[in-house]
C-alpha positions as CSV (number, residue, x, y, z in Angstrom):
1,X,-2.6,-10.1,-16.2
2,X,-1.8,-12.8,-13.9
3,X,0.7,-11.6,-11.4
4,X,1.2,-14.6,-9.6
5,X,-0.7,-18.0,-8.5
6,X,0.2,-19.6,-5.9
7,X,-2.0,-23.0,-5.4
8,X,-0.1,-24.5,-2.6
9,X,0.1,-21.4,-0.4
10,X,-1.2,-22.1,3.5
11,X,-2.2,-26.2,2.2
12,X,-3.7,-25.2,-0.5
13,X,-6.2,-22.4,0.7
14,X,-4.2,-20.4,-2.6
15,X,-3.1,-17.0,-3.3
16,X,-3.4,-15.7,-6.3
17,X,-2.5,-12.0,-7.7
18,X,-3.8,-10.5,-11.0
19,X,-2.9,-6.8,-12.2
20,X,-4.8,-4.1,-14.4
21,X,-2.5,-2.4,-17.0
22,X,-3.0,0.8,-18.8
23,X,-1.4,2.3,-21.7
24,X,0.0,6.0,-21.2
25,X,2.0,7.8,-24.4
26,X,5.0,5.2,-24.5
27,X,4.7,3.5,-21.2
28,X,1.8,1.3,-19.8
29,X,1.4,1.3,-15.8
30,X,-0.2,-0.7,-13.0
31,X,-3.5,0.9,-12.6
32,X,-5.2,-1.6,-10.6
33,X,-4.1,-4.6,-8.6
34,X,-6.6,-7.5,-6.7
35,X,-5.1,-10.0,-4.6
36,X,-7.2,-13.6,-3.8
37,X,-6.8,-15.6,-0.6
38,X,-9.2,-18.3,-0.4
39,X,-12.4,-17.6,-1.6
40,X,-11.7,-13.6,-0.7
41,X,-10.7,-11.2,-2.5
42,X,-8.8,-7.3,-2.2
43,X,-9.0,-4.8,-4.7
44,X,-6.7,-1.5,-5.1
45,X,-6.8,0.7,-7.6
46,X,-5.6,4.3,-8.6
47,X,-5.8,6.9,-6.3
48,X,-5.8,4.5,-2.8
49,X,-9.6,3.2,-3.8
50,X,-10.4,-0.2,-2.7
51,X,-12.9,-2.9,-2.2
52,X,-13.1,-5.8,0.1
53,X,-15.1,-8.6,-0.8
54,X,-17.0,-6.5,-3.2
55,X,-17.4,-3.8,-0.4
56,X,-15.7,-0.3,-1.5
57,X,-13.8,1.4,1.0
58,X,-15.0,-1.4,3.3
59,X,-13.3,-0.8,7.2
60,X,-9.4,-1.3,7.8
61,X,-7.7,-3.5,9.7
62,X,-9.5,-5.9,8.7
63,X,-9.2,-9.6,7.9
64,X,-8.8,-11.6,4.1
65,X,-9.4,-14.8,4.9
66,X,-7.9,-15.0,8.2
67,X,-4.6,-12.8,8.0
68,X,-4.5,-9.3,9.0
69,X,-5.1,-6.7,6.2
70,X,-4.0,-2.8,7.3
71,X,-3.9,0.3,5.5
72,X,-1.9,3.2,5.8
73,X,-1.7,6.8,4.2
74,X,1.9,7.9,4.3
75,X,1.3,11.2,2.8
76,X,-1.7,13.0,0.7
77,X,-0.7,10.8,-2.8
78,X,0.2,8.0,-1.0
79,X,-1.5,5.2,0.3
80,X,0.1,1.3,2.0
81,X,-1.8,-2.2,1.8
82,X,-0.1,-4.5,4.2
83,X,-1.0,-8.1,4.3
84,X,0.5,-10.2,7.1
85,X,1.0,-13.7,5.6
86,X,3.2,-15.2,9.1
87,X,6.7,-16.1,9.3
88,X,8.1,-12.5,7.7
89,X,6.2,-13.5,4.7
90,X,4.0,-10.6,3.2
91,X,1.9,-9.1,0.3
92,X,2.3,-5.1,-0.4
93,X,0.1,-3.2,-2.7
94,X,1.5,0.7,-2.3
95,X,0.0,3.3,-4.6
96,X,1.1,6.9,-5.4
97,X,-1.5,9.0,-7.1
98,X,-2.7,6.6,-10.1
99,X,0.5,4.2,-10.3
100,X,0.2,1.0,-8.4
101,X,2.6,-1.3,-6.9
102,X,2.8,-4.9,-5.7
103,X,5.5,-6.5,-3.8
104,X,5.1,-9.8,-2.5
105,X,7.8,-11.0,0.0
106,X,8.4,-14.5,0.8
107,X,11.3,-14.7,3.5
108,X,10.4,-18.1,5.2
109,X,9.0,-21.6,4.2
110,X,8.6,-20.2,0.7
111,X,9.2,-23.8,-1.0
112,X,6.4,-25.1,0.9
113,X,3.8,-22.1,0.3
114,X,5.1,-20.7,-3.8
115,X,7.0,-23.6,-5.3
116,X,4.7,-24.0,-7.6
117,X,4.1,-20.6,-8.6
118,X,3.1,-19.7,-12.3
119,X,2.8,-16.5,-13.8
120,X,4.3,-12.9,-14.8
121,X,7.1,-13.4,-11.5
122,X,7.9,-16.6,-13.0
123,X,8.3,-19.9,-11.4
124,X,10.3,-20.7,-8.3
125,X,13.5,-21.3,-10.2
126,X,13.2,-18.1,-11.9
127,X,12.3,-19.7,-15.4
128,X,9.3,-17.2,-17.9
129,X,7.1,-20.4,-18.3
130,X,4.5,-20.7,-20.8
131,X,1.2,-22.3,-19.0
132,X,2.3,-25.4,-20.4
133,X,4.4,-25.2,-17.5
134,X,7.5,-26.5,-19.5
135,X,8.1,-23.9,-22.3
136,X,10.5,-21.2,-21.9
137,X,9.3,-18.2,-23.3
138,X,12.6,-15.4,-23.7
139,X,10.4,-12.5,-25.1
140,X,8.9,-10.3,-22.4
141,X,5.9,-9.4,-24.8
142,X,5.0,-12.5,-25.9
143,X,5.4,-13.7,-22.1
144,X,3.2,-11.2,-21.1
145,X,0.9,-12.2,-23.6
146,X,0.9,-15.3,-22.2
147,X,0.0,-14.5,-18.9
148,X,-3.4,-12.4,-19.5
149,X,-6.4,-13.1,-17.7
150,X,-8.3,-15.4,-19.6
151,X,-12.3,-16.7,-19.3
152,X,-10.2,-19.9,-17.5
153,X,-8.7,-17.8,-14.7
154,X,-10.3,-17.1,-11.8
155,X,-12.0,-13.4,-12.3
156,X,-10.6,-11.2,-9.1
157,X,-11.5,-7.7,-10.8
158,X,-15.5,-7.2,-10.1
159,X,-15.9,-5.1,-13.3
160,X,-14.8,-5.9,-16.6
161,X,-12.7,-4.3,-18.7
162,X,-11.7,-3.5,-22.5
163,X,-9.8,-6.0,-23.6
164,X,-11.1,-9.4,-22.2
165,X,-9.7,-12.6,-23.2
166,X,-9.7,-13.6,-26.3
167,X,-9.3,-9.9,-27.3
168,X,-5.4,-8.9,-26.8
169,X,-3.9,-6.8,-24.8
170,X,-3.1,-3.1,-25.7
171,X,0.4,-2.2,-26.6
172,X,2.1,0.8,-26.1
173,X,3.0,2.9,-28.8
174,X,7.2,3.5,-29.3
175,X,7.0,6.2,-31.6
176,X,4.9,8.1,-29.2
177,X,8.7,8.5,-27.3
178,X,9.7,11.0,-29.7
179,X,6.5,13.1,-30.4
180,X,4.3,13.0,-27.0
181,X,3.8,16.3,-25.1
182,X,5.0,18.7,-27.8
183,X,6.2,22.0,-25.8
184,X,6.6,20.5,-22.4
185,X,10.3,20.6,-20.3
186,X,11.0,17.1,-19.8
187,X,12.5,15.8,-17.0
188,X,16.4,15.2,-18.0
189,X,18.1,12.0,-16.6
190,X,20.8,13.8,-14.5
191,X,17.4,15.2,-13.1
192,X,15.9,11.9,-12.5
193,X,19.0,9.9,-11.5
194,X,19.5,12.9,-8.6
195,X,16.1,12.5,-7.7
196,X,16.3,8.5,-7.3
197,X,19.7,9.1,-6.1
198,X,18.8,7.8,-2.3
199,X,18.0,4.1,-3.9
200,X,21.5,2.0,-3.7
201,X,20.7,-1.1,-5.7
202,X,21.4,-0.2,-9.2
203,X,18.2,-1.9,-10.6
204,X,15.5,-0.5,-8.7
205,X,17.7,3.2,-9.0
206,X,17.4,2.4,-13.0
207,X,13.8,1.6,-12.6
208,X,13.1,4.9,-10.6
209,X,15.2,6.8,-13.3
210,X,12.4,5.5,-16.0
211,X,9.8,6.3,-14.2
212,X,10.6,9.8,-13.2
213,X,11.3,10.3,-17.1
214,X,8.3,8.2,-18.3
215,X,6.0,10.4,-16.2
216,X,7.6,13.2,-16.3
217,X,6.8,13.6,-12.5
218,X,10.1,14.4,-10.5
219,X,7.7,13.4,-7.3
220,X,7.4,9.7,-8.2
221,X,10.8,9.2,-7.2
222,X,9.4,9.4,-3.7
223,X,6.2,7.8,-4.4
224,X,7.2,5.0,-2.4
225,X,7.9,2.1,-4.8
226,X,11.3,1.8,-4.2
């Protein structure tokens, strides 16, 4: 899926992010994420593995493309991907066990370096565009369906992966919600909303609250996405 392209960033060197997606029960998750600077490219998947430039678990810090790359392992199941983009601007992959998160942050100068962004964050103004870059599309799966990687885009992941464009995305399944892990204690959402209780905005607290009951894993609460 294309995260985010951002052609103009640093006069048009470009920054583009793509993300891997896998279907689980009801849910899908980020299982893999690769972020493109220039000509070079990051990629973090499950579990804190990475490659550099093609080079797994190549040395950290480390440069992509001229800004500073560092990794950090804040606890056993966790590991940080900090890229320092100047001027409080940032990318952050973060990864607990095999979920992966992205976070770019844009706090200066960001009509300059993202106006014209396209992709799954949406344009500048907020809008879901089509790649037409004009149509408004309201439907989050047909947006998404929009936005996969296709043989046009630049290809960020080193290996491929079932589906490739022009095969479709996987879907997850909505009747798995009432029949997946038969004879398992499922985490309630007083449980969950305790355990993302810490989280004061109300929409990343909802979004922890999924999670915890979407992976039945009380832990990924802390996890570090929040």
């Amino acid at each position: 899926m294309v995260l985010g392209e951002f052609p103009s960033f640093a006069n048009g060197l470009g920054l583009t992010a793509h993300v891997r997606t896998t279907v689980r029960y009801d849910y899908s998750y980020i299982e893999s994420a690769a972020i493109q600077i220039g000509d070079e490219i990051l990629e973090v998947s499950s579990f804190g593995q990475y490659m550099l430039n093609s080079v797994s678990n190549a040395e950290l810090p480390n440069v992509l493309s001229g800004y500073v790359l560092e990794h950090t392992q804040p606890a056993e199941d966790q590991h940080r991907f900090f890229i320092d983009l100047g001027h409080d601007n940032s990318v952050e992959i973060k990864v607990f066990k095999d979920l992966v998160y992205l976070n770019l942050v844009i706090e200066n100068g960001g009509a300059d370096h993202f106006e014209d962004a396209v992709g799954l964050m949406g344009s500048w103004k907020g809008a879901r565009l089509a790649r037409d870059g004009s149509t408004i599309l309201e439907d989050p799966n047909q947006f998404g369906a929009e936005w996969q990687v296709r043989d046009t885009d630049p290809k960020l992941f080193l290996v491929n992966r079932h589906p490739q464009f022009p095969a479709k995305c996987s879907m997850p399944n909505a009747a798995e919600r009432t029949s997946r892990r038969l004879g398992e204690n499922n985490i309630s959402s007083e449980a969950a909303s305790e355990a993302c209780g810490y989280i004061k905005d109300r929409y990343a607290h909802d979004m922890c609250v999924f999670d915890v009951i979407a992976t039945n894993d009380l832990a990924v609460a802390r996890g570090g996405a929040y």
